[in-house]
C-alpha positions as CSV (number, residue, x, y, z in Angstrom):
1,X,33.7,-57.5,-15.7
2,X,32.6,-55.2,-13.0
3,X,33.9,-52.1,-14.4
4,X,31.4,-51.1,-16.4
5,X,29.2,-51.8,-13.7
6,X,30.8,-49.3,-11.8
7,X,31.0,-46.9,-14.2
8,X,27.4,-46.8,-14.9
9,X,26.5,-46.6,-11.0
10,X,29.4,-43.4,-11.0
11,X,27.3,-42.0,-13.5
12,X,24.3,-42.7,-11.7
13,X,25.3,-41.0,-8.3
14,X,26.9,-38.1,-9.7
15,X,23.5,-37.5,-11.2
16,X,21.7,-38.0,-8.5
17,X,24.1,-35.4,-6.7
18,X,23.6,-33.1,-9.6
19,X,19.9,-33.1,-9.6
20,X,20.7,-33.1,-5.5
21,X,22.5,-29.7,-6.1
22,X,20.2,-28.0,-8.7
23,X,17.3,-28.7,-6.1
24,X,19.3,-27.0,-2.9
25,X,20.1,-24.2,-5.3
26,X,16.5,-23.9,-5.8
27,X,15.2,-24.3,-2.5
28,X,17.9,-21.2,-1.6
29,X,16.6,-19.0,-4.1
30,X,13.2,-19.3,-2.9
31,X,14.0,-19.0,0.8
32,X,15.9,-15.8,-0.3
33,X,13.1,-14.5,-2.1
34,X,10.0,-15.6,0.5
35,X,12.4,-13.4,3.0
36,X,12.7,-10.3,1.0
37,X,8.6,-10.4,0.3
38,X,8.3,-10.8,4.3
39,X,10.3,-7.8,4.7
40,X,8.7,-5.9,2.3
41,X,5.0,-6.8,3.8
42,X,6.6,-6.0,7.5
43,X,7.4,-3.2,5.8
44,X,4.4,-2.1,4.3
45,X,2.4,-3.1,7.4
46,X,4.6,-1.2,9.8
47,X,3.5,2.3,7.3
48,X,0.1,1.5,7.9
49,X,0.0,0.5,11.1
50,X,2.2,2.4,13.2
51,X,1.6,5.3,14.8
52,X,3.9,8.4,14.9
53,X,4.3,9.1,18.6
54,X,4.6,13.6,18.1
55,X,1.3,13.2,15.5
56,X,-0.8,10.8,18.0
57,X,-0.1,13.2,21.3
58,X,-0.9,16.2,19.5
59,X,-3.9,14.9,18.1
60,X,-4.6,13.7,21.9
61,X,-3.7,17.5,23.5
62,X,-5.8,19.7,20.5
63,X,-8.6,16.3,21.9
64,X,-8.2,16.8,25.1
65,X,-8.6,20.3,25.1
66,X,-11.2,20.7,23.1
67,X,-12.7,18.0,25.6
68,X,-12.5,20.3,28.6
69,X,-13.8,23.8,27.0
70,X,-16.9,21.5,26.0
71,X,-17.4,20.6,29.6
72,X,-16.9,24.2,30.8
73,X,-19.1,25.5,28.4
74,X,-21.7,23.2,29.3
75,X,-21.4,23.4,33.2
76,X,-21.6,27.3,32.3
77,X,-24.7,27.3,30.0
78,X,-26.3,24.9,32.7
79,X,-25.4,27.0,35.6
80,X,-27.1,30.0,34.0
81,X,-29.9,27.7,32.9
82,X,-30.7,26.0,36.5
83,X,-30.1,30.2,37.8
84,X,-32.8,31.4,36.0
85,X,-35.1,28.2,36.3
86,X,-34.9,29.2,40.1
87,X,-35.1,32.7,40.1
């Protein structure tokens, strides 16, 4: 008298397991996917935002340079300037 009882609560757990299963399966391909968009975005940032090392301290020497023939040039012009103001 039990038996079908049983057989119909079988049923009822190996569906529960199923849907249990198709659910994981979902969940994995989702985690897989929200990993490989991270990657690509850290990827994508890292273009933007990093700095190339050579590039960045040539761009700070041609700076630099250009920096210190300013200052001479001015500490020249005002020399001659502040000369002739006392002459």
């Amino acid at each position: 008298s039990d038996r079908p009882a049983l057989a119909l609560d079988e049923e009822n757990i190996i569906s529960h397991v199923a849907d249990s299963g198709a659910v994981m399966a979902r969940l994995e391909t989702t985690a897989t996917l929200a990993s490989n968009r991270i990657t690509s975005l850290q990827s994508l940032v890292s273009k933007e935002a990093d700095a190339d090392l050579a590039e960045t301290l040539v761009h700070l020497n041609a700076t630099q340079t250009a920096y210190q023939a300013a200052l001479q040039s001015g500490a020249t012009i005002l020399r001659l300037s502040l000369m002739d103001y006392l002459k």
